[in-house]
Residue, then its C-alpha position, 0 to 999 in steps of 0.5 A: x763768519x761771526x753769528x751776527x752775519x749768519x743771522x742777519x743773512x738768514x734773515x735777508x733770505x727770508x726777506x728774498x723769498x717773500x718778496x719773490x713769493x708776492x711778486x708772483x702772486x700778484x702777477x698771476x692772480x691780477x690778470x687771472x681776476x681781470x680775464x675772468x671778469x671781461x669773460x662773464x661780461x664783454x665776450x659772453x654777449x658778443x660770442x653769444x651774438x655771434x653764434x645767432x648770427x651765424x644761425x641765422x645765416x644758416x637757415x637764411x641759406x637753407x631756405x634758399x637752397x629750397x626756394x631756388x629749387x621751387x623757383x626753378x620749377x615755378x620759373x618751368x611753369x610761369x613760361x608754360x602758362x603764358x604760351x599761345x600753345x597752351x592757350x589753344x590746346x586748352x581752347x581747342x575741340x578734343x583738349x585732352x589727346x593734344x594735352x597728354x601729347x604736349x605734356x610727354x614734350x615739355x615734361x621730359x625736357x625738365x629734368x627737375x620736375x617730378x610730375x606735370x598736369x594740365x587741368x580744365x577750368x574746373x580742375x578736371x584732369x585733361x592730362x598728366x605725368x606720369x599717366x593716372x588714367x583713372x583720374x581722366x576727367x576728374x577733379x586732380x585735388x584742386x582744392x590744395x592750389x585751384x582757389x589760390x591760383x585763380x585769384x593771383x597772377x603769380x605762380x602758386x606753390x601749394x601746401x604738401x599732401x599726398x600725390x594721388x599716383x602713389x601717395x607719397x608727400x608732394x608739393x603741386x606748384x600751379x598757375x592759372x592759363x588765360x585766354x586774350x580776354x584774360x579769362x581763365x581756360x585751365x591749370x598747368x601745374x608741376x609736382x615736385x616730391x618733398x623727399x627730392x628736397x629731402x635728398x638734397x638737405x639729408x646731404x648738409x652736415x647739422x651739428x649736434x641736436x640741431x634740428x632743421x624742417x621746414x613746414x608749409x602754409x598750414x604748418x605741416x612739417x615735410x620731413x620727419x627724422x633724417x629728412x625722410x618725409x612726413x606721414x603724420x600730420x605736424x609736430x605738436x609745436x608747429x603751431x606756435x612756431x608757425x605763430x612766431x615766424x609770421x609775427x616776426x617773419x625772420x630771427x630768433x626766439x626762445x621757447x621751451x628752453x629751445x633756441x629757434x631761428x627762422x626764415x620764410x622761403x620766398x613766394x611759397x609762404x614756407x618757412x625753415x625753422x632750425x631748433x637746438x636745445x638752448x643749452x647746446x646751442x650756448x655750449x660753446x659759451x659755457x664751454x669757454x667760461x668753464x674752461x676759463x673758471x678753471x683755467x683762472x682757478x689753476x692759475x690762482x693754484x698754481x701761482x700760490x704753489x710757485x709762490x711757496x715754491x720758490x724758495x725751494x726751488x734750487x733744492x727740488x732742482x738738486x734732486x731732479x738733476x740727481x734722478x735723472x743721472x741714476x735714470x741715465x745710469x739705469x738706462x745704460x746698464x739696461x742697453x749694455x745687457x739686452x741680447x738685441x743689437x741697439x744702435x742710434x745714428x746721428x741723422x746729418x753725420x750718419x755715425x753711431x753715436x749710441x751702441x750696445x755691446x749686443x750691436x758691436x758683436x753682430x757689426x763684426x760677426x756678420x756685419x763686415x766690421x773690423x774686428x779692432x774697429x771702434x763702432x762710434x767712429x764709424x758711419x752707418x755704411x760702414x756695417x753691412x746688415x741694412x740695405x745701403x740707403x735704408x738710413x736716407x729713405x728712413x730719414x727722408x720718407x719717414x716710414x719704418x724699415x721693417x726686415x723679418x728674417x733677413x739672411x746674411x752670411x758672416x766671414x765663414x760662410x754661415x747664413x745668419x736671419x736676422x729681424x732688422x728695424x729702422x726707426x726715424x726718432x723725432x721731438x715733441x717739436x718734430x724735429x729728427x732726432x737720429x735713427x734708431x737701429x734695431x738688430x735681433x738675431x733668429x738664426x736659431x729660431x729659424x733653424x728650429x722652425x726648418x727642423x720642425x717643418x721637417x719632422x712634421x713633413x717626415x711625420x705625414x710621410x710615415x704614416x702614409x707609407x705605414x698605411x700603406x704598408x701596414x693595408x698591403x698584409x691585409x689583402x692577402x689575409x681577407x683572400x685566405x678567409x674568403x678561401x677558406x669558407x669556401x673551400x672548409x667543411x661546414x663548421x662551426x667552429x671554423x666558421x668562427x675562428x674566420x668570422x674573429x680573423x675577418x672581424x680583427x683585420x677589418x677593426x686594423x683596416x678601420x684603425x689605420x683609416x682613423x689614423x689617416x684622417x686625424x693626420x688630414x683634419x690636423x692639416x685642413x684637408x679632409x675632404x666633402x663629395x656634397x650631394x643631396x643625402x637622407x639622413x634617416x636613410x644613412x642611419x639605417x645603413x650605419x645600425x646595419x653595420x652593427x646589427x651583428x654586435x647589436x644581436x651578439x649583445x641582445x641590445x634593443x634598438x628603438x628608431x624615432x625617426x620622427x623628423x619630416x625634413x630629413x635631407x642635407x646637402x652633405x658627404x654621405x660617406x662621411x655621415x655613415x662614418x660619424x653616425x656609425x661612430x655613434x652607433x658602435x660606442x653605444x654599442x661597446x660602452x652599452x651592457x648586454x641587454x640594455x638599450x639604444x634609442x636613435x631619434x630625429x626630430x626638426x627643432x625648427x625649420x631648415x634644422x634637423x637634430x639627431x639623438x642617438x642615446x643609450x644605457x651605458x657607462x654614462x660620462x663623468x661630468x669632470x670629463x665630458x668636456x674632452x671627450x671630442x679630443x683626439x685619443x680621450x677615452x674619459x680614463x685609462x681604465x676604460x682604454x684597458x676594458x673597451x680597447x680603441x684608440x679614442x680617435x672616432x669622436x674626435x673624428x665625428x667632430x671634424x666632419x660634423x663641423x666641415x657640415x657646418x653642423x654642431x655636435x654635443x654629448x650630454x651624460x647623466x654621470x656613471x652607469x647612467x648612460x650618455x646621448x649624443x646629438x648633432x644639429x644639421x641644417x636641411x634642404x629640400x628633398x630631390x626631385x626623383x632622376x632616372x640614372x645616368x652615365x657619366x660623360x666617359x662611359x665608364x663606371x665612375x671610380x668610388x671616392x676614397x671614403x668608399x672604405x667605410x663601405x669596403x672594410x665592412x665586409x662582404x654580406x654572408x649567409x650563402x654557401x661561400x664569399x661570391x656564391x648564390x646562397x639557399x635563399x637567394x640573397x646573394x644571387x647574380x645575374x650572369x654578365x660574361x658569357x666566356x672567362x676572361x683573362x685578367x692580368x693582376x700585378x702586386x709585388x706583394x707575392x702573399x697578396x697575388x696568391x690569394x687574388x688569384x685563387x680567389x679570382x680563378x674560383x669567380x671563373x677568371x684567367x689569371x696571370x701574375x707579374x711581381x713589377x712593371x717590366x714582367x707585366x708589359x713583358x707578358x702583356x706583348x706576349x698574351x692577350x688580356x681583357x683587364x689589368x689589376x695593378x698594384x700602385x706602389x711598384x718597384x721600378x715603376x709606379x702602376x701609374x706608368x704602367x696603366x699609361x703604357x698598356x691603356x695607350x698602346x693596348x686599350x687595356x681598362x684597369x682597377x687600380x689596388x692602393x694602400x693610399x685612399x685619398x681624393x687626390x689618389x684617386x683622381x691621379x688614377x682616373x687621370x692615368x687611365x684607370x677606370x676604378x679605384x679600390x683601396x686594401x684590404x681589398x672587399x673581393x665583392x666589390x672588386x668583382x663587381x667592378x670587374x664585371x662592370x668593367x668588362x661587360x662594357x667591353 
């Protein structure tokens, strides 16, 4: 091609670019200005028309909804006053008993009414409904309808005021009885409420800032906002707006850049009167015309844009065809390398038309597929993952299939879990497009989950079993020391060395309770006896626990009890438990000498707050928001000085809150002391109650949070554990009157030699069995008044064995346990056990529990 022709065809393109250029801007700016122009004439006034119109037809049924209800009740009266009955009840010796009879007739067969009247000639009431005895031959507010009603023929409905019974907004609608002579006898009237009128507009949907009321002959309006009834008197325009309605009694007008329309409410002289700011009531107009200012203003923009485009058209159609190849490439690499099975099935053929490697490896692994088959000639039916007619109900019903950890097992048997999803894909047009087919593999996550739910099972089972094993060796310990201080000389250094052995096995019996209630805090089921508890009396009972240390210390101690609501609906148990959690870590982080001070004081009412504060170690600041945490101590150098296992805070924590309460700790830094407080929501204090049984007759078996009690030790100071002491502390009244023979059972052999020496010591007959079978063995041969059995026996658990012996013999037993839980306890009340003790064994309290036992018996 010579120069000339390459120049000349330049040129000839131009040429084309242009002339398409100016035919597209005259095709679109032409129409563009024409539409703007009719819109700012023609459609404003007739849209602008149509929207008053429709207001008006608005109001026009708004004020007739209102008069048919006043007519109805007008139509009631006209019909009443017209009756000879009336006539002559009204003309007759004694009106107002005949009055008030005839009224409680006609008044209950309307339901629409809110109240009737009869009045005499002078407006005095005769009789009324609901009954007003104290207005009985007294003007019933004739002055809002008397006047009117005696110059017209017609029924009057009278401007709203407030109805004498209860003062709420009413309106009376009267009329005047005649006698033959067309004289007038009396008023029969009824009232209607206005917030009955208000009910029935409140339930009309207005549209945004249009604002409906109605107003009487004096221009009050009824309603106030949301069509409850006015208590003032009118609105400040009421006036004015009253001015317009009657000049022009229906239509529009404008006033305060508001638009009103209007309507009389016929034969009251009311008026509906609907308001809307003049802006809101055209926005719908000016929403079109903006709406078609930037639609022509888009279109000129956008035609200048096509225009100066077209000549660049087929090269931005090169480039987009170009990136969506890349996109489709990406996507592809993209679904090829996903470690989900992703499949699209064609809706009609029901075949794969898209897979990736992901999908082809599960359809032959567990999806029944041939190994050599091609996964895109093959239909849905053909891979067994998804339920047969998943496919169709998805297609059909259009609701996503959704299967979360659906087993299926492969060639070899193996169970797979898989997250299956069935989606039905559709166009902008919604038209299907296929299914989308979704398959993840969690056969290892499932796997993983089973092992941890395992581990965390034989986790609570170990620490129950260590519990128990590790309480079974403390029981015959405590005997030993119990043994000893009664049988050794008096020593003091003896006394000591026993007084170190009772304190460390009771630190390891606390130890282990620690243990055991993170393990039920962690799972949710620490368990609450609620009763009505005194806070002050619990703190008292928590210092006590640690007045030897206190003393040993030579702390000083300061109550400010000065709360007067000092009682919680709560577990006294657990309380004692937190507020001695306190007590003894001020106790250990506090210095010899220094001070401990425990105050409650009622913030407000129903609240009780607790400080218990100290001049300790204090807390760093960079600590103190992990010292609720379980086995936090704030640092390892206080773990090595203090000792503990840091789990006593976390523990008050969990029981603080089980309360419904809150616990904070607040601390000045190191060496400067730290003060815990907890906030406790108070009840009444008990009413006082004489002590009762329980419905069994028996001594109530203690709740396994009894341990508290049980591992702080039996009270000292006597000549031995049991024994009367000097001053007479721990003397007991008697109860048996000859020894008793008691049966103990323990397979712990350790721990059935200290029972016995130390039972045998109170006075008791002792017999020992190691199992289940030796006891019942000896309980055939021998007659025992009480059984002492440990729960966790070979063979047979002491369960069995007090059913056996409690049914066959009657025999009352204690049960021994190193397991302390609600659920422990209620399983050994329901097998016949009259009491439940936990080891290490308080041998105070388990002869307590004999006496009581037996001196039932």
């Amino acid at each position: 091609m010579q120069l000339p022709d390459i120049l000349r065809r330049r040129r000839r393109d131009r040429l084309e670019r242009f002339n398409i250029g100016l035919l597209i801007l005259l095709a679109g700016w032409v129409p563009s200005i024409l539409t703007l122009v009719v819109s700012y004439t023609i459609l404003t006034r007739t849209l602008e028309s149509k929207i008053l119109r429709d207001r008006q037809t608005f109001v026009q049924l708004i004020a007739h909804l209102i008069g048919d209800d006043l007519s109805r009740t007008s139509g009631v009266i006209e019909y009443y006053q017209t009756l000879p009955d009336v006539v002559a009840m009204l003309t007759g010796p004694d009106p107002q008993p005949v009055a008030q009879r005839w009224l409680s007739t006609a008044f209950y067969s309307q339901p629409r009414i809110d109240g009737m009247f009869v009045t005499d000639s002078d407006g005095r009431l005769l009789a009324s409904l609901p009954i007003i005895s104290e207005m009985a031959g007294k003007d019933f507010a004739s002055q809002y309808w008397r006047h009117s009603a005696e110059h017209t023929h017609d029924i009057f409905v009278s401007p709203v005021h407030r109805r004498l019974l209860d003062q709420r907004l009413a309106t009376d609608i009267a009329g005047a009885v005649r006698d033959s002579s067309h004289k007038i006898v009396g008023y029969i009237g009824a009232t209607v409420l206005v917030e009955r009128i208000g009910r029935r507009l409140s339930t009309i949907q207005f549209s945004d800032q249009l604002l409906c009321e109605v107003f009487d002959q004096n221009g009050v309006a009824l309603f106030d906002r949301d069509f409850h009834p006015n208590v003032n008197a009118t609105l400040p325009q009421a006036g004015r707006l009253m001015s317009e309605v009657r000049k022009r009694q229906t239509g529009h007008f404008e006033l305060l850049d508001n638009v009103y329309s209007y309507s009389p409410i016929e034969s009251t002289g009311w008026a509906v009167v609907i308001e809307q700011p003049k802006a809101v009531a055209y926005e719908p107009v000016h929403d079109l015309l903006n709406k078609m200012k930037i639609l022509v203003g888009w279109l000129v923009v956008a035609t200048a844009l096509g225009a100066w485009g077209a000549s660049r058209l087929y090269r931005r159609h090169t480039e987009a065809t170009r990136r969506v190849q890349r996109e489709v490439i990406f996507n592809e690499n993209i679904l090829a390398n996903m470690p989900i099975g992703i499949a699209f099935v064609d809706p009609a053929s029901r075949r794969f038309v898209q897979a990736n490697d992901a999908f082809r490896e599960m359809a032959k692994r567990f999806g029944n597929f041939p190994a050599a088959g091609d996964i895109m000639k093959a239909v849905y039916d053909e891979v067994k993952i998804a339920p047969a007619d998943a496919v169709a109900n998805v297609l059909n019903l259009g609701s996503p299939l959704h299967l979360a950890e659906h087993p299926i097992k492969d060639k070899g048997g193996m169970t797979h879990f898989v997250d299956i999803h069935l989606l039905r894909l559709e166009d902008p047009n919604k038209r299907v497009q296929g299914v989308l087919y979704l398959v993840d593999d969690k056969t290892r996550d499932v796997a993983l989950r089973q092992e941890l739910i395992g581990a965390n099972a034989a986790k609570d089972q170990f620490l129950a079993q260590l519990s128990h094993a590790l309480r079974d060796p403390l029981t015959p310990v405590i005997a030993m020391v119990s043994e000893l201080e009664a049988t050794m000389p008096e020593s003091e250094k003896v006394r000591q060395a026993l007084e170190v052995i009772r304190r460390n096995v009771e630190l390891e019996a606390r130890l282990i309770d620690d243990l055991l209630d993170v393990t039920r805090i962690a799972k949710g089921k620490l368990q609450l006896t609620i009763e009505n508890v005194s806070i002050h009396e619990v703190l008292h009972r928590a210092h006590e626990i640690c007045a030897e240390e206190i003393q040993a210390k030579n702390l000083e101690t300061e109550f400010r009890l000065h709360a007067t609501e000092e009682h919680v609906l709560g577990d006294p148990a657990r309380l004692q438990q937190v507020f001695w959690n306190l007590v003894k870590n001020s106790v250990k982080f506090t210095p010899e000498g220094g001070r401990i001070a425990i105050a409650t004081t009622n913030p407000m009412p129903q609240k009780i707050e607790i400080r218990i504060s100290d001049t300790g170690i204090g807390i760093d600041p960079e600590k103190i928001d992990k010292i609720f945490n379980a086995f936090e101590q704030g640092q390892s150098s206080i773990t090595r000085r203090f000792g503990g296992l840091g789990l006593g805070l976390a523990i008050s924590k969990a029981m603080v809150d089980a309360h419904g309460g809150r616990i904070g700790v607040e601390s000045n830094g190191k060496d400067k002391g730290a003060t815990f407080s907890i906030s406790l929501q108070t009840v009444p204090a008990p009413a006082a109650v004489e002590p009762s049984k329980n419905k069994t007759g028996r001594a109530p078996i203690r709740p396994a949070q009894d341990r508290l009690l049980a591992t702080a030790g039996p009270v000292h100071g006597g000549d031995g554990p049991g024994e009367p002491s000097q001053d007479g502390e721990n003397q007991r009244e008697p109860v048996l009157s000859e020894p008793r023979r008691l049966l103990v059972v323990d397979d712990h052999q350790d721990t059935c030699l200290g029972m016995k020496m130390l039972l045998e010591r109170r006075g008791y007959e002792i017999t020992l069995a190691h199992t289940a079978e030796q006891a019942v063995a000896k309980a055939n041969d021998e007659h025992f008044d009480l059984l002492i059995s440990d729960i966790g026996l070979p063979g047979r658990s002491g369960y069995d064995l007090m059913r056996e012996l409690h049914g066959s013999k009657g025999l009352p037993g204690i049960a021994l346990s190193g397991y302390g839980t609600e659920h422990d306890v209620n399983k050994a009340r329901a097998a016949g056990f009259s009491e439940h003790l936990t080891k290490p064994i308080n041998f105070d309290r388990l002869d307590e529990a004999i006496r009581t036992i037996l001196g039932k018996s």
